[in-house]
Backbone as XML, in Angstrom:
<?xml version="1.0"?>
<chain id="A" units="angstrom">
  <residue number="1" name="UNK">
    <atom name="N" x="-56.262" y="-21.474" z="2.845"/>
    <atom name="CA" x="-57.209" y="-21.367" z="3.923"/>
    <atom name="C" x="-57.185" y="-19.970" z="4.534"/>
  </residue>
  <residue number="2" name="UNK">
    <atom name="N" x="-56.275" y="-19.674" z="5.001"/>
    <atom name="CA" x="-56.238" y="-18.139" z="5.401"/>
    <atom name="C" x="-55.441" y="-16.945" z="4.361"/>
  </residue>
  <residue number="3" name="UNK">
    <atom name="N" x="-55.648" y="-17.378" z="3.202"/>
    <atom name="CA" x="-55.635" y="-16.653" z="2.133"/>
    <atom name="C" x="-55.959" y="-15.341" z="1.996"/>
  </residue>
  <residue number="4" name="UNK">
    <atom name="N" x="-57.132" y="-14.955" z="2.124"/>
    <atom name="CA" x="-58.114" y="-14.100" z="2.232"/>
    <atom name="C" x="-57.637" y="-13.036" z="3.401"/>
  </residue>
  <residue number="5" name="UNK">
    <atom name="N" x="-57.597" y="-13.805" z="4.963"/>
    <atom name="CA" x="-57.699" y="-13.377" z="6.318"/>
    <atom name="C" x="-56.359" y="-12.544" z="5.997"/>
  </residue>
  <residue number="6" name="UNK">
    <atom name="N" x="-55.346" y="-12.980" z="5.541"/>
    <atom name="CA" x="-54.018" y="-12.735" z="5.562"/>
    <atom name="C" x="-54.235" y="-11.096" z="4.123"/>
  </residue>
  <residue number="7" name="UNK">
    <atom name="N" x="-54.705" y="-11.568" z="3.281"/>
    <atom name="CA" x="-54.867" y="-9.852" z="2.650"/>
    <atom name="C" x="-55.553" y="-8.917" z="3.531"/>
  </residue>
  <residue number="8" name="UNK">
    <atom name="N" x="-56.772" y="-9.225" z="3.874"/>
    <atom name="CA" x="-57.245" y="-8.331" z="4.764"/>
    <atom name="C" x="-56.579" y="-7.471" z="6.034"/>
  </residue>
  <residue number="9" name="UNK">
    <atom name="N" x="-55.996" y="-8.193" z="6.547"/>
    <atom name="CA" x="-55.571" y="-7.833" z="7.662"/>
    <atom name="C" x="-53.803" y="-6.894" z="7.019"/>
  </residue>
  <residue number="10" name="UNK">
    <atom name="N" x="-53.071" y="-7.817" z="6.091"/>
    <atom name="CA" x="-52.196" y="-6.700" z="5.361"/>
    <atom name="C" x="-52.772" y="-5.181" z="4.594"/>
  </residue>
  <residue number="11" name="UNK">
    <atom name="N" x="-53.436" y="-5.685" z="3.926"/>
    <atom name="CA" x="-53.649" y="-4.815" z="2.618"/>
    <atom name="C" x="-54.814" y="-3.769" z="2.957"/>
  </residue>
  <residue number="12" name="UNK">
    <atom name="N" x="-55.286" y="-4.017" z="3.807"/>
    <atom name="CA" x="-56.748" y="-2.980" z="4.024"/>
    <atom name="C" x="-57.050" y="-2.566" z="5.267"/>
  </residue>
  <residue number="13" name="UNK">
    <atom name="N" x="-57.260" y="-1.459" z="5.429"/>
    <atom name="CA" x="-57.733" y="-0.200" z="6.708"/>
    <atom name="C" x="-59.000" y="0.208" z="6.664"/>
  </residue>
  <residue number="14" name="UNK">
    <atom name="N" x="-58.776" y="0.574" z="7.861"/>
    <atom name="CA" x="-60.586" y="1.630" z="8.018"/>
    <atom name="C" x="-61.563" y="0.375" z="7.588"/>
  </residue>
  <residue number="15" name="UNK">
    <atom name="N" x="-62.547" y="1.239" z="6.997"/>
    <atom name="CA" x="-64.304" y="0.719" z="6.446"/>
    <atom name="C" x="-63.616" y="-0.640" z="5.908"/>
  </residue>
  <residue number="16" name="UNK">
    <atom name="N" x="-62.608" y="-0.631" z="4.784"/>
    <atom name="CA" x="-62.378" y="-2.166" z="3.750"/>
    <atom name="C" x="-61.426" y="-3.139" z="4.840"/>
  </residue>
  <residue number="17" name="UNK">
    <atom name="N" x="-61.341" y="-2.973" z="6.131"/>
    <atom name="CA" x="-61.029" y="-4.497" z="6.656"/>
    <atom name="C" x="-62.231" y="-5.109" z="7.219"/>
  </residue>
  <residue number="18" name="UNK">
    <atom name="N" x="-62.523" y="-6.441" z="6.766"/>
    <atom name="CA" x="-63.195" y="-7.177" z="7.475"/>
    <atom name="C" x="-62.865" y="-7.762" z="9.014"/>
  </residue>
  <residue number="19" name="UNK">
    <atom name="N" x="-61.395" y="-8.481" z="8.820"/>
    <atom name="CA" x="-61.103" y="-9.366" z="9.868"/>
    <atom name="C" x="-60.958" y="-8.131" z="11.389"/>
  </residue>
  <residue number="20" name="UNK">
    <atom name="N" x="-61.179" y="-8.464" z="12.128"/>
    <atom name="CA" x="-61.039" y="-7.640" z="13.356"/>
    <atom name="C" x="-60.442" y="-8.544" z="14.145"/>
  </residue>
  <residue number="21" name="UNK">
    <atom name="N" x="-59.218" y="-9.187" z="14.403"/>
    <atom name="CA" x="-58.788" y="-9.727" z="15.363"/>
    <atom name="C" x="-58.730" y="-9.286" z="17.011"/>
  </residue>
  <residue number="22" name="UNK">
    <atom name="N" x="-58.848" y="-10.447" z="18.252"/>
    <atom name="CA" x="-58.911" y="-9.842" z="19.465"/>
    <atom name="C" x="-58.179" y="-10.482" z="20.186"/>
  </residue>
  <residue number="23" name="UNK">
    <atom name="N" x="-57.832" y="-10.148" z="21.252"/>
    <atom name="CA" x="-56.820" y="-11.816" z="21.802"/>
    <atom name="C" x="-57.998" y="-12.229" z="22.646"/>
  </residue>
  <residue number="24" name="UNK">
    <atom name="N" x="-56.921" y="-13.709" z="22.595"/>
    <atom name="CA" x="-58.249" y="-15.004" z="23.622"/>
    <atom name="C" x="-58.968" y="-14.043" z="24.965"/>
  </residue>
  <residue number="25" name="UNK">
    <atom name="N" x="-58.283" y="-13.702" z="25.321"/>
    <atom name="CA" x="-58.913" y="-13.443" z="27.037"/>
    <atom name="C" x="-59.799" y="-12.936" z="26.619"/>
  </residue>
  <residue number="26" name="UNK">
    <atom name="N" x="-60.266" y="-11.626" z="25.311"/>
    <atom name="CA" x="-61.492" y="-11.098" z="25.288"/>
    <atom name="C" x="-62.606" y="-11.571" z="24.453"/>
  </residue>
  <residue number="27" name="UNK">
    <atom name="N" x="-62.387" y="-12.706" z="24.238"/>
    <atom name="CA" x="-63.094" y="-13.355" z="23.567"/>
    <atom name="C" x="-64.093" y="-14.762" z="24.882"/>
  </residue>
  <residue number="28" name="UNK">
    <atom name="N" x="-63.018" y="-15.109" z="25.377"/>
    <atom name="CA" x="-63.685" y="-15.418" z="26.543"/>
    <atom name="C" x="-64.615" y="-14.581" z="27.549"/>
  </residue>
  <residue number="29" name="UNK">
    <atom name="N" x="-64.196" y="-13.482" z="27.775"/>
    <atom name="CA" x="-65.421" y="-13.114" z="28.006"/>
    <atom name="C" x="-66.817" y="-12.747" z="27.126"/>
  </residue>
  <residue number="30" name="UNK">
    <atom name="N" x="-66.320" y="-12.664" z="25.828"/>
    <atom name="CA" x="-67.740" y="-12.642" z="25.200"/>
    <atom name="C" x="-68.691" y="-13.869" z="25.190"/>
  </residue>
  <residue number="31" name="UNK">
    <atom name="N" x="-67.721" y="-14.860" z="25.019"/>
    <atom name="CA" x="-68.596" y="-16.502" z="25.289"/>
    <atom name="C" x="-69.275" y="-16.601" z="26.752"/>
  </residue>
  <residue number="32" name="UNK">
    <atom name="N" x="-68.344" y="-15.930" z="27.827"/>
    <atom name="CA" x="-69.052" y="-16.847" z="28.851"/>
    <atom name="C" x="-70.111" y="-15.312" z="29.418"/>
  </residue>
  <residue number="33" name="UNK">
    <atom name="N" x="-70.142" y="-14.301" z="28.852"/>
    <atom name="CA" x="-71.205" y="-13.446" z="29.043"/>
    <atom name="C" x="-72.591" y="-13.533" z="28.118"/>
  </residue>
  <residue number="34" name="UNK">
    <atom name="N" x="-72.269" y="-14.579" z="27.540"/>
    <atom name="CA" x="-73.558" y="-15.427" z="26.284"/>
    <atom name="C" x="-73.606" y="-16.414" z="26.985"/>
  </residue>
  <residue number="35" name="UNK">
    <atom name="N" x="-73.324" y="-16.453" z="27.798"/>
    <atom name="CA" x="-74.087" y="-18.063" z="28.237"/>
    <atom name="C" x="-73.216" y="-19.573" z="28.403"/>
  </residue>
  <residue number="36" name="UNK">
    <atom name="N" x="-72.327" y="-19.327" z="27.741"/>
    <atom name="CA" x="-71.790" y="-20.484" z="26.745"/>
    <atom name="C" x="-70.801" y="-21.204" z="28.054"/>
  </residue>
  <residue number="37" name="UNK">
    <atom name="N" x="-70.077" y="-22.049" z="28.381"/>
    <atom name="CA" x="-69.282" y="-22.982" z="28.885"/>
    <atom name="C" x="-68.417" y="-23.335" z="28.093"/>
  </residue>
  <residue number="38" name="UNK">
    <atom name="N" x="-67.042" y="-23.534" z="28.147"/>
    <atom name="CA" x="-66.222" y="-24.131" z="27.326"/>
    <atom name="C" x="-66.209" y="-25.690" z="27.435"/>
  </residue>
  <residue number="39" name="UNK">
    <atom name="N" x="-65.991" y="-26.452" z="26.262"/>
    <atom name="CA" x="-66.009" y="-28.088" z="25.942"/>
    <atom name="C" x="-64.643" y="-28.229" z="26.210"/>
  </residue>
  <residue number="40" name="UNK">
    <atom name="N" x="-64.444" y="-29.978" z="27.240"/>
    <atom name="CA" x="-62.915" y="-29.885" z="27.250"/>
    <atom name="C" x="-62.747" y="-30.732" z="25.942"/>
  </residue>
  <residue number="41" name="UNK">
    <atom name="N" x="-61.138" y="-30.456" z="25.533"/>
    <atom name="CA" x="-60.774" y="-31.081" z="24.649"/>
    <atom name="C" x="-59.356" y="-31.753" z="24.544"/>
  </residue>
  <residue number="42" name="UNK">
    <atom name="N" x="-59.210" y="-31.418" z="25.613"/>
    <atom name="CA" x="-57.711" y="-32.392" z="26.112"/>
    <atom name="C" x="-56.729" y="-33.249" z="25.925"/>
  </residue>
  <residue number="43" name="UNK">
    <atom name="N" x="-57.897" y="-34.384" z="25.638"/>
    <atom name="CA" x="-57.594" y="-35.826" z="25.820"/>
    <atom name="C" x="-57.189" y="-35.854" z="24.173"/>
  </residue>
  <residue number="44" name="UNK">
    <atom name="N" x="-58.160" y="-35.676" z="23.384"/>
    <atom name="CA" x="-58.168" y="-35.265" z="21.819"/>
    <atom name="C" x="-56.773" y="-34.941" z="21.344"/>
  </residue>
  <residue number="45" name="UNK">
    <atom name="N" x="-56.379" y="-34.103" z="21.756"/>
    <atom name="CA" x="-55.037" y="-32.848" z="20.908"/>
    <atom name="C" x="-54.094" y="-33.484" z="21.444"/>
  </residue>
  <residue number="46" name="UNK">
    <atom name="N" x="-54.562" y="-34.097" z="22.845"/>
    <atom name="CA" x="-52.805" y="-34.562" z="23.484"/>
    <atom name="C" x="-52.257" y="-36.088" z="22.568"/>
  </residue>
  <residue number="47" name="UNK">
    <atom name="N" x="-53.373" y="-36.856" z="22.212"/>
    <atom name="CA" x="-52.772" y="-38.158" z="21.454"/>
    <atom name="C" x="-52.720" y="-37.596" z="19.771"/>
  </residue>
  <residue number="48" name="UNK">
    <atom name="N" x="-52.744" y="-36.453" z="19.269"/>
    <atom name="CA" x="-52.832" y="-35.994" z="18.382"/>
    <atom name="C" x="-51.135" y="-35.826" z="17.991"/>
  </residue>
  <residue number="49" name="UNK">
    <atom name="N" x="-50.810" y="-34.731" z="18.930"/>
    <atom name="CA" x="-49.278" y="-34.353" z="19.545"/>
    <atom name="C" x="-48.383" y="-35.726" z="19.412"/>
  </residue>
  <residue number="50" name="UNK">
    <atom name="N" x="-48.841" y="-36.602" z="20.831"/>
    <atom name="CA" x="-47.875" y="-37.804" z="20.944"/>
    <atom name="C" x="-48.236" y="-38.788" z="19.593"/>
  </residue>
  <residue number="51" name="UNK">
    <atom name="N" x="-48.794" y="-38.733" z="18.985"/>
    <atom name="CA" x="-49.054" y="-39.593" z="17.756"/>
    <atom name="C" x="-47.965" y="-38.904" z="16.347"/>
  </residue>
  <residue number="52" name="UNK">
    <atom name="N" x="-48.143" y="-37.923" z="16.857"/>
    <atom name="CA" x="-47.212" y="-37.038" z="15.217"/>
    <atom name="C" x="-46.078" y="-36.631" z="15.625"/>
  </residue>
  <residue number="53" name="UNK">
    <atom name="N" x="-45.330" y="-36.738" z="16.687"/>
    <atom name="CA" x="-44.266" y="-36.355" z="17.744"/>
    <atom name="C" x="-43.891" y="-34.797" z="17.444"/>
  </residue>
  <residue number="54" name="UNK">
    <atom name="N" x="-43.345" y="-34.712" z="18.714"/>
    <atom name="CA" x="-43.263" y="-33.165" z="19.117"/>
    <atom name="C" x="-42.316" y="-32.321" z="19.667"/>
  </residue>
  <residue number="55" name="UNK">
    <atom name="N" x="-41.609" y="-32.647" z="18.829"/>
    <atom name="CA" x="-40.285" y="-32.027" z="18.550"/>
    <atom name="C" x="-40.185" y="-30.681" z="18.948"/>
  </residue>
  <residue number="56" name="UNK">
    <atom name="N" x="-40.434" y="-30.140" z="20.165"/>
    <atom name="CA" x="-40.457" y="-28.393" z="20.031"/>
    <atom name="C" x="-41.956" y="-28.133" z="20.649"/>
  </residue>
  <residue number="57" name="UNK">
    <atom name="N" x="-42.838" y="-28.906" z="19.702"/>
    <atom name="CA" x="-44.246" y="-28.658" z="19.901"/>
    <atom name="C" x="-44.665" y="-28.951" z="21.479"/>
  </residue>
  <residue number="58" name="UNK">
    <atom name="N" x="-45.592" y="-28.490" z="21.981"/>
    <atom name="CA" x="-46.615" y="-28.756" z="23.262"/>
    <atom name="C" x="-47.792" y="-28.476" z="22.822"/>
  </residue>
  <residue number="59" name="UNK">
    <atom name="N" x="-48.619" y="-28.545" z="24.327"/>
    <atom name="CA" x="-50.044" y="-28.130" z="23.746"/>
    <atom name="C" x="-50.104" y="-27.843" z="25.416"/>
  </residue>
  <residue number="60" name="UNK">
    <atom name="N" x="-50.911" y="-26.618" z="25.631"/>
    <atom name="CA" x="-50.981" y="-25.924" z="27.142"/>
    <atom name="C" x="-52.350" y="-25.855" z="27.170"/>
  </residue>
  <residue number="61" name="UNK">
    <atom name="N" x="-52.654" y="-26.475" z="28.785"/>
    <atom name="CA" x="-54.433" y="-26.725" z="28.530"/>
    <atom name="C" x="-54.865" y="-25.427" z="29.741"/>
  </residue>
  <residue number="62" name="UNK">
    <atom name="N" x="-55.686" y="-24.256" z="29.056"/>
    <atom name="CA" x="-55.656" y="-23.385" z="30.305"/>
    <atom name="C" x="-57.641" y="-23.481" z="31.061"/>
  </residue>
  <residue number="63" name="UNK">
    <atom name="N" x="-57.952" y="-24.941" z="30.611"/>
    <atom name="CA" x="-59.494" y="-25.133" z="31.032"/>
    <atom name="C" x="-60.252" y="-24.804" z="30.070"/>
  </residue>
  <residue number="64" name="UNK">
    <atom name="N" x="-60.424" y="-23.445" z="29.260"/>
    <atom name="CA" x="-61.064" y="-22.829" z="28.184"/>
    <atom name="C" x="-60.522" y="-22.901" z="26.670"/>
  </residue>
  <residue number="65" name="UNK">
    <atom name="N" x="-59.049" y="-23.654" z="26.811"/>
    <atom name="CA" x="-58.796" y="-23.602" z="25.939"/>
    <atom name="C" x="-57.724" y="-24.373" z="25.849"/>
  </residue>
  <residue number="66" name="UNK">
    <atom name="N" x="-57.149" y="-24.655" z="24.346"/>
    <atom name="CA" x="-55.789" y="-25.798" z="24.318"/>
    <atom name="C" x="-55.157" y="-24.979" z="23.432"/>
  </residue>
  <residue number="67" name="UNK">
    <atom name="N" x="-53.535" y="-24.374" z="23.853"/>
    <atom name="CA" x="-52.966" y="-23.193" z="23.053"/>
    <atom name="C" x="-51.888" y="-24.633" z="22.427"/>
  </residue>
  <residue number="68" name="UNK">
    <atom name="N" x="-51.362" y="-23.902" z="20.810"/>
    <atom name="CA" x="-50.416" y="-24.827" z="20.593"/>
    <atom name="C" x="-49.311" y="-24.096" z="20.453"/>
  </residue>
  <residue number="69" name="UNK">
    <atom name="N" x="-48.527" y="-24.643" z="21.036"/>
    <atom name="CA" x="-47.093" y="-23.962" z="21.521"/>
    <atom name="C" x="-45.536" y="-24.589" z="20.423"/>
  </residue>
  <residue number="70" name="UNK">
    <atom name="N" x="-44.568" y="-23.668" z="20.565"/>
    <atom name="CA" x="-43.592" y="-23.896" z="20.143"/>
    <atom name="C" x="-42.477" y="-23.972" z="20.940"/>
  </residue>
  <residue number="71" name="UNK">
    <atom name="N" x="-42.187" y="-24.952" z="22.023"/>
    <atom name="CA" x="-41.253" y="-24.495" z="23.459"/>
    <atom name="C" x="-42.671" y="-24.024" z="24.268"/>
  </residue>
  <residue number="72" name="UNK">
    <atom name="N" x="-42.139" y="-22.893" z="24.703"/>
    <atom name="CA" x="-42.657" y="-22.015" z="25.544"/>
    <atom name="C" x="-43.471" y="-20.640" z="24.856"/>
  </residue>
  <residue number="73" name="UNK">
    <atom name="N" x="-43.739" y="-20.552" z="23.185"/>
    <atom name="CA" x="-44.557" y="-19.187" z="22.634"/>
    <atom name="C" x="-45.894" y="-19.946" z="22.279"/>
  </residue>
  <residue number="74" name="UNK">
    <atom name="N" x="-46.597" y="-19.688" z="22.739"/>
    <atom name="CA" x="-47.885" y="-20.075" z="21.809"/>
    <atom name="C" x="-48.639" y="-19.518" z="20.479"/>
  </residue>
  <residue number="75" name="UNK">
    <atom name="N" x="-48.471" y="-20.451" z="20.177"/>
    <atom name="CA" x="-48.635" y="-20.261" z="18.236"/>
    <atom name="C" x="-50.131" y="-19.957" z="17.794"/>
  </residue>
  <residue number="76" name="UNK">
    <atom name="N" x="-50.846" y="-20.636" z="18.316"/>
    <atom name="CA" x="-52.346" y="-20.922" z="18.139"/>
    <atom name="C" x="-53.402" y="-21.194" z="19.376"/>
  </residue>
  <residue number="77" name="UNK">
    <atom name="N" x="-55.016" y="-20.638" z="19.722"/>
    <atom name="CA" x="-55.782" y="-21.124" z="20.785"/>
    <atom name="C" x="-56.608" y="-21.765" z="20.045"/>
  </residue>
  <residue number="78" name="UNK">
    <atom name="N" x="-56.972" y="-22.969" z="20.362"/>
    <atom name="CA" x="-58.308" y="-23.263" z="20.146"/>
    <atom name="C" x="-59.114" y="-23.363" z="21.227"/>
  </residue>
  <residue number="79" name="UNK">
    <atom name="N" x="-60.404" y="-23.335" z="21.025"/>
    <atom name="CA" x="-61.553" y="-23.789" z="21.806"/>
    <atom name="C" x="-62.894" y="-23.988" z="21.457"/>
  </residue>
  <residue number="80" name="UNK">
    <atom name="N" x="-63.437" y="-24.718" z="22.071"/>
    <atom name="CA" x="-65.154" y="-25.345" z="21.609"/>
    <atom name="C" x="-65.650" y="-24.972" z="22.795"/>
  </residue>
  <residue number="81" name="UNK">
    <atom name="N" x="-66.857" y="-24.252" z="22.514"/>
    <atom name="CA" x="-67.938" y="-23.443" z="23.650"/>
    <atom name="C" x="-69.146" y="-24.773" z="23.506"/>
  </residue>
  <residue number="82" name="UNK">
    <atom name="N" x="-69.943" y="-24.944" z="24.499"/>
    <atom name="CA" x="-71.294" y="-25.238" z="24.489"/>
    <atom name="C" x="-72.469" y="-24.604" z="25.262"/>
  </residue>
  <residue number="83" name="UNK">
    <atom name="N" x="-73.613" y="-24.134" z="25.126"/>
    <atom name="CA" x="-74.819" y="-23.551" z="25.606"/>
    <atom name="C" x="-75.555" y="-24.112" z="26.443"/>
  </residue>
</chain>
């Protein structure tokens, strides 16, 4: 799945990278300067967690988004915008 994302971002500079990574905060503002609202998703990820147990794992809900955590580092953001 991130096959690809993962050469790019190793193997290639300048003009030949595609991926341009940004962190969350500036990405939130690009959504909510388009218009967009974030979808909650809360309820979803949290019986997701307590269903597969979570040993280490959390999930931190900051309104715009549900980060998935390891302890206290967060590993991953997700979020769903709507218009």
């Amino acid at each position: 799945m991130f096959g690809r994302e993962i050469v790019d971002i190793v193997a290639c500079e300048g003009l030949e990278r595609e991926e341009r990574h940004e962190r969350y905060a500036r990405w939130i503002v690009r959504f909510v300067g388009a218009g967009f609202k974030p979808a909650h998703m809360w309820c979803d990820a949290k019986q997701i967690i307590d269903a597969y147990g979570k040993d280490g794992y959390k999930i931190m809900n900051d309104k715009s988004s549900l980060m998935i955590c390891w302890h206290e580092r967060p590993l991953y953001a997700v979020s769903a915008w709507i218009s």
